[in-house]
C-alpha positions in Angstrom: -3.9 -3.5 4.9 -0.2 -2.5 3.7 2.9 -3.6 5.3 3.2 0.4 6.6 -0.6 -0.2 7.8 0.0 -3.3 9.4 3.4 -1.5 11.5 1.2 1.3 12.4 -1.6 -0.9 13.6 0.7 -3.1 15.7 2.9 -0.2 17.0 -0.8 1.4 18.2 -2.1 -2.2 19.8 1.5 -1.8 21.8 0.6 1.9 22.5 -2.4 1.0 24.2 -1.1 -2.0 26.2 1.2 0.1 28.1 -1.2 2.7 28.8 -3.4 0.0 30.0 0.0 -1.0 32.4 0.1 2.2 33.7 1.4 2.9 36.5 3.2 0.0 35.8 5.3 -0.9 33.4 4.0 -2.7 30.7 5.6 -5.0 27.8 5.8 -7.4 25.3 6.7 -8.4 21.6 6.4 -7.5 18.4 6.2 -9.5 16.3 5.9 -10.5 12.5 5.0 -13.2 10.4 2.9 -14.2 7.0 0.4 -12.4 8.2 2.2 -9.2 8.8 3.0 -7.1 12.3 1.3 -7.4 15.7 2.1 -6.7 19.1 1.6 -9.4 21.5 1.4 -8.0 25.3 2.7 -10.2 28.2 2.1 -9.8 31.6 4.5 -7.6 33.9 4.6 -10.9 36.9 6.1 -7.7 39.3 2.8 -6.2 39.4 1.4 -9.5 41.3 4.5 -9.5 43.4 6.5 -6.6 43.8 3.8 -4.0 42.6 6.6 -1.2 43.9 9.3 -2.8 41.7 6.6 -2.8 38.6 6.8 1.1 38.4 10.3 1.0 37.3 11.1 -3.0 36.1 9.1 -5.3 34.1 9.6 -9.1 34.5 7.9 -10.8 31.6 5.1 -13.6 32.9 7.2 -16.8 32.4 4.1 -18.9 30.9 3.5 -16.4 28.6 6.9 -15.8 27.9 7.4 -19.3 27.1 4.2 -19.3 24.9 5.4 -16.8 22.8 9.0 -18.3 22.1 7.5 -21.7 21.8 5.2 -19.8 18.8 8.1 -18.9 17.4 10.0 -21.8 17.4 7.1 -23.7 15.5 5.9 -20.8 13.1 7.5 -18.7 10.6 7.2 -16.1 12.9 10.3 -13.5 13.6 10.9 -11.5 17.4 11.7 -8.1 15.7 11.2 -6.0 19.3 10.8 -6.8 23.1 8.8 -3.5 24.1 8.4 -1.6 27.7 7.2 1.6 29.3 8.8 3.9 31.1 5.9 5.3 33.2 6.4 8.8 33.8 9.6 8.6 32.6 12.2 9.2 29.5 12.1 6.3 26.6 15.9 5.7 27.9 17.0 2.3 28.3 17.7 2.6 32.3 19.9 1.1 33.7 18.5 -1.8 34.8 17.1 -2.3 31.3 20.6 -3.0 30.1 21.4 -5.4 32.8 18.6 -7.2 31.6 19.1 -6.8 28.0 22.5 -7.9 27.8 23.5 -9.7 31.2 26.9 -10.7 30.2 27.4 -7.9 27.6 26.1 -9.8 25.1 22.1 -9.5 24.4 20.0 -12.3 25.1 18.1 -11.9 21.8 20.3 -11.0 18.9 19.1 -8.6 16.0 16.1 -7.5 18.4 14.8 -4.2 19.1 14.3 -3.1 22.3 11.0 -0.5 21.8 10.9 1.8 24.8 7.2 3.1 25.4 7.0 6.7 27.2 4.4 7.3 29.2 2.9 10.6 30.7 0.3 10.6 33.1 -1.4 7.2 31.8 -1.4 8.8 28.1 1.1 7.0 25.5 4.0 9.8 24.5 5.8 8.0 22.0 8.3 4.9 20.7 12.4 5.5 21.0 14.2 2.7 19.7 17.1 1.0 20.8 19.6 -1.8 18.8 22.9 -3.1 19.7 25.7 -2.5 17.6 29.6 -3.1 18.5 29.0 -3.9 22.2 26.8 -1.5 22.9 23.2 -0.2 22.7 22.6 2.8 20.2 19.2 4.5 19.4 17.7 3.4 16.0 15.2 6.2 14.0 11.6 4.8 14.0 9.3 6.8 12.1 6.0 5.4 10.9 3.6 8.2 11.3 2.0 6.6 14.4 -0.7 8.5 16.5 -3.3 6.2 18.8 -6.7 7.1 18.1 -8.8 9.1 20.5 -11.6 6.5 20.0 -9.7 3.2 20.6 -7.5 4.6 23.8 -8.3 2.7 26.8 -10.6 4.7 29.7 -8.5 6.2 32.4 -8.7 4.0 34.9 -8.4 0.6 32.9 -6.0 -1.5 33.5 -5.9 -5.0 31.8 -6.3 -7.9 33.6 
């Protein structure tokens, strides 16, 4: 698969992981290493606790969280985006997003994309991209030609477990 193939393929995985969230939001990481881009979903912990909160926040499981930096740390693998979804709402970073994105005005992962995930109706829309820059969060183009597959979307209804 080409590196293009591989972003597509990863970018799709993520796709379907927050459709599988939905009504909640959904998240996780991309991710890339030797063996090119893939998306690795982690749990939204508010759906198990604050399933109202989940529609509009996403907390990030903290085992799983801690598996994936821990991966990281030991691999030659690089954190190139933390994703979300916005369920049945714009791929803006909110405002709590940026709270949580950059607590202290500066963000808690450096040189990361945040990948914001809209979500219409339990059907991925599409990707907006957001990097910081000078102290503040600015959209970044993202264009990779991506479309999910009728034939590899999750069934209504499915949500992951």
């Amino acid at each position: 698969m080409t590196e293009i193939g591989s972003l597509r393929r990863a970018l799709a995985d993520a796709a379907l992981a927050v459709e599988a969230a939905y009504p909640y939001e959904g998240c996780g990481w991309l991710l890339y290493d030797r063996h090119g881009w893939r998306a690795r979903p982690v749990r939204n912990r508010l759906i198990d606790i604050a399933p109202a909160r989940a529609r509009r926040r996403f907390e990030m499981a903290p085992g799983e969280l801690i598996e994936v930096l821990s991966a990281v740390d030991r691999a030659d693998t690089r954190l190139v985006a933390v994703y979300h979804s916005h369920p049945d709402a714009p791929a803006l970073p909110s405002a709590a997003d940026l709270r949580a994105w950059a607590p202290s005005g500066t963000p808690l992962y450096p040189g990361v994309t945040m990948l914001i995930g809209e979500v219409g109706a339990g059907r991925w829309q599409r990707w907006r991209a957001h990097r910081w820059f000078d102290s503040r969060l600015a959209e970044v183009a993202i264009e990779v030609g991506l479309a999910v597959p009728e034939d590899i979307r999750a069934p209504a209804g499915y949500h992951r477990e």
